[in-house]
N, C-alpha and C positions, 0 to 999 in steps of 0.2 A: 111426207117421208120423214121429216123431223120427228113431229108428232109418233111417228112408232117409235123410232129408237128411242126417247123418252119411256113411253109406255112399256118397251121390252127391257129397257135397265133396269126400269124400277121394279117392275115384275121379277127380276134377275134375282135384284137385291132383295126381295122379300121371300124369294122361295131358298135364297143363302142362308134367307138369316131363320126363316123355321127351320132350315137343317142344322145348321150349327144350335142353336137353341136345344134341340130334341137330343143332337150329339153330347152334351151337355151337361143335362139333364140327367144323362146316362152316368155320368159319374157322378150322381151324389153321395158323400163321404155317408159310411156307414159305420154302424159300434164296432171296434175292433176290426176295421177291415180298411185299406188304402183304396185311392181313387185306383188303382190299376195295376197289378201286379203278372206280370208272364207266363211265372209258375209260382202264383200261390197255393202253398201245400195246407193251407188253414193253420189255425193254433195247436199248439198244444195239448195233451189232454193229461188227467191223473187220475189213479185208484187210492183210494185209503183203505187200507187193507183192514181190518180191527179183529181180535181173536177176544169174545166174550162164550167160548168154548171149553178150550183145551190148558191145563197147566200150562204148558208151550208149546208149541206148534214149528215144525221145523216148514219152513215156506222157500218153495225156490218159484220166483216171476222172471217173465222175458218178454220185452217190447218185441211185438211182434205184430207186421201186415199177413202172414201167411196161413191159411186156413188149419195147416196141421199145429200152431205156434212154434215156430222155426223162428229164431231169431233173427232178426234185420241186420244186414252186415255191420260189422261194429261195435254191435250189442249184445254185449256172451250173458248167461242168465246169471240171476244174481239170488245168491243159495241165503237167508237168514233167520235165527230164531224171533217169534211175536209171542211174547208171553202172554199169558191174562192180562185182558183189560189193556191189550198191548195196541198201539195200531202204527202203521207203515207205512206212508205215500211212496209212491212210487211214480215218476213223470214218464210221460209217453211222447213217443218222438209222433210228430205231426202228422197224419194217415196212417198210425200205427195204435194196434189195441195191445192190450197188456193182457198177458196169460199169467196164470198162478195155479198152485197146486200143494198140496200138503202131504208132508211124507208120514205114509202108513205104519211105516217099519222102519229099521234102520237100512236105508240104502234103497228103499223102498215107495215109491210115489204113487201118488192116486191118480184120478182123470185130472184134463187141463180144464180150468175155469177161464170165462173167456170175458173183459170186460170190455166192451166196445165204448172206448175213446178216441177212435181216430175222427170223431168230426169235433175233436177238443172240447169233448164231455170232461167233468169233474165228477168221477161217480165215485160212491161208498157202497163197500163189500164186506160181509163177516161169514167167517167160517162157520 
């Protein structure tokens, strides 16, 4: 009777320690990322906007998750001239891509360009 409980500790303690081991395991630290986060929303992402086009280009962008580019609360769009040879980063908030667009006319805007940053890409775009 000795003899089991012996054999069943240790057996205990050995199928503990492959769990914990494996559990573990499972957090190995990766680039850019913590062992465990609740609600990680990921990084950041950015556009560089560059105008090797137009004299100037009048640009209005808005950080935006919403299919139609609807601003994210908090984030009203942000209206700027990109001259020649001009270029603009613009940061995006975490699960958020950046919309942009160039105005046709005065008062007057074209389609939205849509740069998918929300898995915290750094991408470049020219008009």
């Amino acid at each position: 009777m000795g003899e089991w409980r012996m054999v069943r500790g240790a057996l205990g303690r050995i199928v503990l320690s492959v769990a914990l081991l494996l559990a573990m395991s499972s957090c190995v630290y990766q680039k850019n990322q913590t062992l465990w986060v609740p609600f990680d929303f990921g990084p950041p992402g950015q556009l560089a906007l560059s105008n090797f086009r137009f004299e100037h280009a009048a640009i209005e962008a808005v950080v935006s998750a919403a299919p139609d580019c609807s601003p994210i609360p908090g984030a009203a769009p942000v209206d700027f001239d990109l001259p020649f040879k001009g270029t603009r980063v613009i940061e995006a908030a975490p699960d958020a891509d950046v919309c942009w667009r160039w105005g046709t006319a005065p008062g007057q805007w074209g389609e939205w360009n849509r740069a998918f940053t929300a898995s915290g890409r750094a991408l470049n775009a020219q008009l």
